[in-house]
Each structure stands twice: as structure tokens, then as C-alpha cells.
LUMVEX-555831 format. One record per residue (C-alpha): residue number from 1; residue in one letter; x, y, z. Coordinates in steps of 0.001 Angstrom, whole numbers, plus 500000, padded with zeros to 6 digits. Example, Ala and Ser with C-alpha at 12.3 -4.5 7.8 and 13.67 -1.06 7.14 Angstrom:
<atoms>
 vose rovex   east  north     up
    1     A 512300 495500 507800
    2     S 513670 498940 507140
</atoms>
This chain:
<atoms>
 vose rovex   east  north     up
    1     X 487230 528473 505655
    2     X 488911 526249 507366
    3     X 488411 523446 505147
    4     X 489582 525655 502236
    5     X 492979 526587 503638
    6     X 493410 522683 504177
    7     X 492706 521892 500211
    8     X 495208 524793 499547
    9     X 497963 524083 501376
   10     X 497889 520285 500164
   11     X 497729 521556 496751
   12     X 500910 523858 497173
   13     X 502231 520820 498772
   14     X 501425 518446 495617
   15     X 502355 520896 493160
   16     X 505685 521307 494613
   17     X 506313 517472 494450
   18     X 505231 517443 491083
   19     X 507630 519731 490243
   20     X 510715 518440 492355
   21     X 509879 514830 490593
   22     X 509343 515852 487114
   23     X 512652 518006 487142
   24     X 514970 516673 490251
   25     X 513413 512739 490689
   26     X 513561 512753 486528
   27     X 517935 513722 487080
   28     X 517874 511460 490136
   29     X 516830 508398 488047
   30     X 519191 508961 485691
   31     X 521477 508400 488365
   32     X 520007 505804 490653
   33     X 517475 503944 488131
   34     X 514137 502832 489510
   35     X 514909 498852 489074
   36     X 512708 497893 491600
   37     X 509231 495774 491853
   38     X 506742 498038 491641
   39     X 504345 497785 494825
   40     X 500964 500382 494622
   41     X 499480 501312 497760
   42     X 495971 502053 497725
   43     X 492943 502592 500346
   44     X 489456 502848 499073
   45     X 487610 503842 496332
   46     X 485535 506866 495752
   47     X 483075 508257 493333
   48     X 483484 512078 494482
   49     X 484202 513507 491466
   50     X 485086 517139 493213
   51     X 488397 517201 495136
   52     X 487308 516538 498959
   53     X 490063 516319 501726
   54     X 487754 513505 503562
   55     X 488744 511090 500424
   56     X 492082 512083 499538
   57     X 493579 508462 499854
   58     X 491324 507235 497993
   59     X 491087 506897 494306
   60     X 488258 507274 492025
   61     X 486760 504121 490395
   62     X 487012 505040 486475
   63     X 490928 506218 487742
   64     X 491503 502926 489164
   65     X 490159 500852 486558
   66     X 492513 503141 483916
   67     X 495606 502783 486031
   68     X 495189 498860 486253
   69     X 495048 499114 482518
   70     X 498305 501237 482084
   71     X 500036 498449 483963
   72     X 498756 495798 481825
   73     X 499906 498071 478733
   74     X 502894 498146 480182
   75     X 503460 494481 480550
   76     X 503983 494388 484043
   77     X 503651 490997 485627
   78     X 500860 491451 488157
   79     X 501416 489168 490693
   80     X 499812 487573 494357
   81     X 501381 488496 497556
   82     X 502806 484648 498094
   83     X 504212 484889 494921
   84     X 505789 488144 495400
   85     X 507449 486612 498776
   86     X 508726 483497 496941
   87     X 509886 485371 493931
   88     X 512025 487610 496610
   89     X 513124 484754 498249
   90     X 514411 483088 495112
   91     X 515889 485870 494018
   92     X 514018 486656 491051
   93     X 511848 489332 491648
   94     X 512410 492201 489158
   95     X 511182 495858 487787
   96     X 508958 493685 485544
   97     X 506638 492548 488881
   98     X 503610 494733 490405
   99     X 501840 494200 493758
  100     X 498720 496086 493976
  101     X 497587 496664 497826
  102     X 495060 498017 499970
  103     X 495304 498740 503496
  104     X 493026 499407 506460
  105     X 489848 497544 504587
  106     X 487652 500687 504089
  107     X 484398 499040 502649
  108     X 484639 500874 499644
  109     X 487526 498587 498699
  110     X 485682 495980 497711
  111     X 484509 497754 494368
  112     X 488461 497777 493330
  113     X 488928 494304 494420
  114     X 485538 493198 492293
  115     X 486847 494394 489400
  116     X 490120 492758 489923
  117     X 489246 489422 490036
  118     X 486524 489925 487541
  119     X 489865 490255 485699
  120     X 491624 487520 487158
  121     X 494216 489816 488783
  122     X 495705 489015 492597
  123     X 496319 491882 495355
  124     X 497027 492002 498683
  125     X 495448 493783 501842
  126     X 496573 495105 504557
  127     X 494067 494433 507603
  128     X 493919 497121 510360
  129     X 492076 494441 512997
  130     X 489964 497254 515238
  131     X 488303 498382 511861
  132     X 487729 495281 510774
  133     X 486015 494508 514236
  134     X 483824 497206 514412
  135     X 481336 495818 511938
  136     X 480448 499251 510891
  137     X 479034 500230 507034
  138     X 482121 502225 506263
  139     X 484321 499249 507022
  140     X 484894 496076 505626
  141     X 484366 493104 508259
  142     X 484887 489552 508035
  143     X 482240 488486 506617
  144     X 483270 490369 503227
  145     X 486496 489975 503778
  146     X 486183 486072 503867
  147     X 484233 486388 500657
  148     X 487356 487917 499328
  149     X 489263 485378 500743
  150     X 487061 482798 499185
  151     X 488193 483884 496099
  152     X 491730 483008 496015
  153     X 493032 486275 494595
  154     X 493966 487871 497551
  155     X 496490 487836 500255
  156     X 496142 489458 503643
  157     X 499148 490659 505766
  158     X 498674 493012 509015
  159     X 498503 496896 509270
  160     X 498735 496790 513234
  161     X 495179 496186 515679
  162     X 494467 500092 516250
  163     X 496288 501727 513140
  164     X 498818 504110 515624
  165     X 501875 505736 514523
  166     X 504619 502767 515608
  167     X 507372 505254 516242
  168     X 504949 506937 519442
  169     X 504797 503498 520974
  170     X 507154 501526 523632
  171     X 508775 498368 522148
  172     X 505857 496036 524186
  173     X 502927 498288 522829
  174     X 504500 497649 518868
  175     X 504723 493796 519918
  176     X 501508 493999 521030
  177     X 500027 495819 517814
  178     X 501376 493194 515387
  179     X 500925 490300 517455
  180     X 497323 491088 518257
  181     X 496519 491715 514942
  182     X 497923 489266 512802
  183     X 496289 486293 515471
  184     X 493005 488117 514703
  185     X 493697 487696 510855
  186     X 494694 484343 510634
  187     X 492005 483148 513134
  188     X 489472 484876 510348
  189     X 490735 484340 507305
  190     X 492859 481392 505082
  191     X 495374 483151 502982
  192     X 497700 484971 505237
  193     X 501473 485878 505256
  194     X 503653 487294 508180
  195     X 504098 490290 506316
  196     X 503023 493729 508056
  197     X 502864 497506 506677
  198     X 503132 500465 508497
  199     X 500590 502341 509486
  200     X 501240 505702 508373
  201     X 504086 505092 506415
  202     X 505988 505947 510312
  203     X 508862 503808 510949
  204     X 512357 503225 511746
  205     X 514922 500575 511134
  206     X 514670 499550 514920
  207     X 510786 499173 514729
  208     X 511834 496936 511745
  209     X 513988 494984 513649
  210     X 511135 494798 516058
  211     X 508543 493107 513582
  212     X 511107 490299 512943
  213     X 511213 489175 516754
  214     X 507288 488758 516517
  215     X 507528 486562 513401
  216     X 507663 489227 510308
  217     X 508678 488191 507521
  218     X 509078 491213 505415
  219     X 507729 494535 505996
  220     X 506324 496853 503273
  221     X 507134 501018 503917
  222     X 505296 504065 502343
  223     X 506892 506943 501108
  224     X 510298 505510 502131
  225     X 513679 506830 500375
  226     X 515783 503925 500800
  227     X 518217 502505 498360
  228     X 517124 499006 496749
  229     X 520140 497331 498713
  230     X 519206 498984 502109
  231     X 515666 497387 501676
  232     X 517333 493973 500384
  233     X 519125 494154 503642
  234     X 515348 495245 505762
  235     X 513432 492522 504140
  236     X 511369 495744 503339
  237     X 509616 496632 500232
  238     X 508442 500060 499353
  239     X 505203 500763 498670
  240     X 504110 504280 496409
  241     X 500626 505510 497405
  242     X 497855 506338 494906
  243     X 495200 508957 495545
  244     X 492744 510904 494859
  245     X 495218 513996 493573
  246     X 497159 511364 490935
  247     X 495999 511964 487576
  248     X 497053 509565 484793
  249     X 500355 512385 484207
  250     X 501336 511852 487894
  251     X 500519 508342 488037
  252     X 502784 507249 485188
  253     X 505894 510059 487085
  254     X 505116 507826 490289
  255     X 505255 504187 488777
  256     X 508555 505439 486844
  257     X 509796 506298 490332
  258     X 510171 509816 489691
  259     X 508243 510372 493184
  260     X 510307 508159 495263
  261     X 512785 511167 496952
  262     X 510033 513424 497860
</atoms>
């Protein structure tokens, strides 16, 4: 019963979002147009074809595999993370540029990242260190994660050591987090940038001051509602997530930017 009242209430919750963006975010763009790299955030991959609470980051494989297509369709220019940073650092990053990242390194990940270099596509990920440690079945360890690596398709930035919510944490504890983690990545794995995302999509523009005294370079944000010059100013990128609840109708509202207020 429990369980039930859970599913509900997220529904409500989705339905009113899809609402608010396909009438209010659809005005609001009108207004303040979505010109803006477009950076997907994505966790694992599931093949639960009922909707289940347990997988509700996650995104179905045949849904994956269609929404990488859309973007191609769409011409966007699917770039790696080091080219995303130098393309923002020149200056010439644009709408027409997509980053496509994971974060926390579930193991089932590594079905969506198959299938994007079997089609010669780069992404990034987001390593939470502890999981990656833990050398369990449901997570991804080093040992497929240097695979990955191997590859040259993928980037790796840091998603803290212990995945906490930043803005519950002392300033030492957050230096602590990002250094830890990021020393554990780069001692693991080749292609690595000082680029970190927030667990939880929690943060604050002091904890983003923060990263940059532990050597951050930029910091990517989840379900942030900054302007485009506010993040220029951050070094900060936002990042829209993609689940298990985005059909291909809200998927193309949320790469239009329709979601990006609510």
C-alpha cells in the first residue's frame, strides 16, 4: 500500500510538470529561449517494462537507444566531455552541442555506454568513488570502468566519494568529498577532467565556490533554474535528467527546455 501511494503521488507530481511545461515553460521560452548546450543526465538502464519506483532514474534500453536517435535527427553535435570544456573555453559552445552523462556508475550503465560507442558516440560519467569501491554486481567497478576507459569515448569527472547531499555538510567534509574522490578517479582511470556534479542535484552558489578552491573546473547542476549568464558566470552547466517516466512526448518538451523552470 505503501508502495502504491509512492507511485501516485510521483505521478500527480509528473503530471503537474507536464502540464506547467507544456503550457507555462512553452510561454517562458518564448521569452527566455533555450539557447543553451544541451547536457542529458542519465543513471542506468533498465528493462522493467512496468513502472517501478526502485528504477525510476533509470531509463529503459529500447527508450534510450530512440532518444539517442532523436538527437542525431536533430543534428545535434554529440560531443566528448574534453571537447565540451574546450569548446566553453573558446567560446564556441552553442545550442547545436549535446553531452550525454551518467552518474553514480550503476552497472547497468554499461549496456547504454555499449551501444554508444558501438556508434562511435562520446559521453561522460560521473563516478561516485564508494560505489565504485564496493565491487558489488549492481555497481560498476574499475575493472569495467577501465574497459570503458580503454575505449576512448568516455570522460570521467567526480560525483563526490559517498554520494551525500553537499548542502548538509561543513565546508571541510565537501573538500573532503571532492578531493577524495576525484584522487581515487584519476589514480584508476586515464581520461579525467576536474569537473564534478552534484549529487542530488543539492547545491548552492557557495558550495560552488567551494569546488573551485579544490581544483574544479566547472561544475555541472541538475534541475537548476539559472539564467545562461548566471551559469557563464558559475562555470556551471545544467544538466536535464532522463528517466524512466519520460516518454518520447516528454523527452522532446525537456530537450526543447520546456522543463527547465519546474
Amino acid at each position: 500500500m505503501r508502495d502504491y501511494w509512492r507511485k501516485a503521488m510521483f505521478r500527480i507530481k509528473q503530471y503537474t510538470k507536464d502540464i506547467l511545461a507544456t503550457t507555462v515553460g512553452t510561454m517562458l521560452n518564448v521569452v527566455f529561449s533555450f539557447e543553451e548546450p544541451l547536457v542529458l543526465n542519465y543513471h542506468g538502464i533498465t528493462d522493467v517494462d512496468d513502472f517501478d519506483m526502485k528504477y525510476v532514474n533509470d531509463v529503459r534500453y529500447r527508450d534510450f537507444v530512440k532518444q539517442i536517435t532523436i538527437l542525431r535527427e536533430l543534428k545535434y553535435n554529440i560531443v566528448s566531455l574534453n571537447e565540451f570544456i574546450h569548446l566553453s573555453e573558446d567560446g564556441e559552445l552553442t545550442a547545436s552541442h549535446c553531452l550525454i552523462t551518467f552518474d553514480d556508475v550503476p552497472a547497468s550503465f554499461c549496456k547504454a555506454a555499449d551501444y554508444l560507442i558501438s556508434q562511435n558516440l562520446p559521453f561522460a560519467v560521473f563516478v561516485c568513488s564508494d560505489y565504485a569501491n564496493k565491487g558489488k554486481p549492481n555497481w560498476a567497478g574499475w575493472d569495467l570502468l577501465k574497459n570503458i576507459d580503454k575505449t576512448g569515448m568516455v570522460g570521467f569527472g567526480t560525483h563526490s566519494t559517498s554520494h551525500p547531499n553537499m548542502k548538509e555538510l561543513d565546508v571541510n567534509s565537501v573538500h573532503n568529498e571532492i578531493e577524495k574522490s576525484m584522487e581515487i578517479v584519476k589514480s584508476n582511470l586515464v581520461h579525467v577532467n576536474d569537473v564534478f556534479a552534484f549529487p542530488y542535484g543539492q547545491y548552492s552558489r557557495s558550495l560552488i565556490d567551494t569546488t573551485r578552491k579544490v581544483g574544479i573546473d566547472f561544475v555541472f547542476l541538475t534541475d537548476c533554474k539559472l539564467g545562461r549568464q548566471t551559469l557563464a558566470r558559475l562555470s556551471a552547466f545544467r544538466r536535464i535528467p532522463i528517466g524512466s517516466y519520460d516518454s518520447e512526448r516528454i523527452f522532446m518538451k525537456k530537450i526543447r527546455g520546456k522543463y527547465r523552470y519546474f
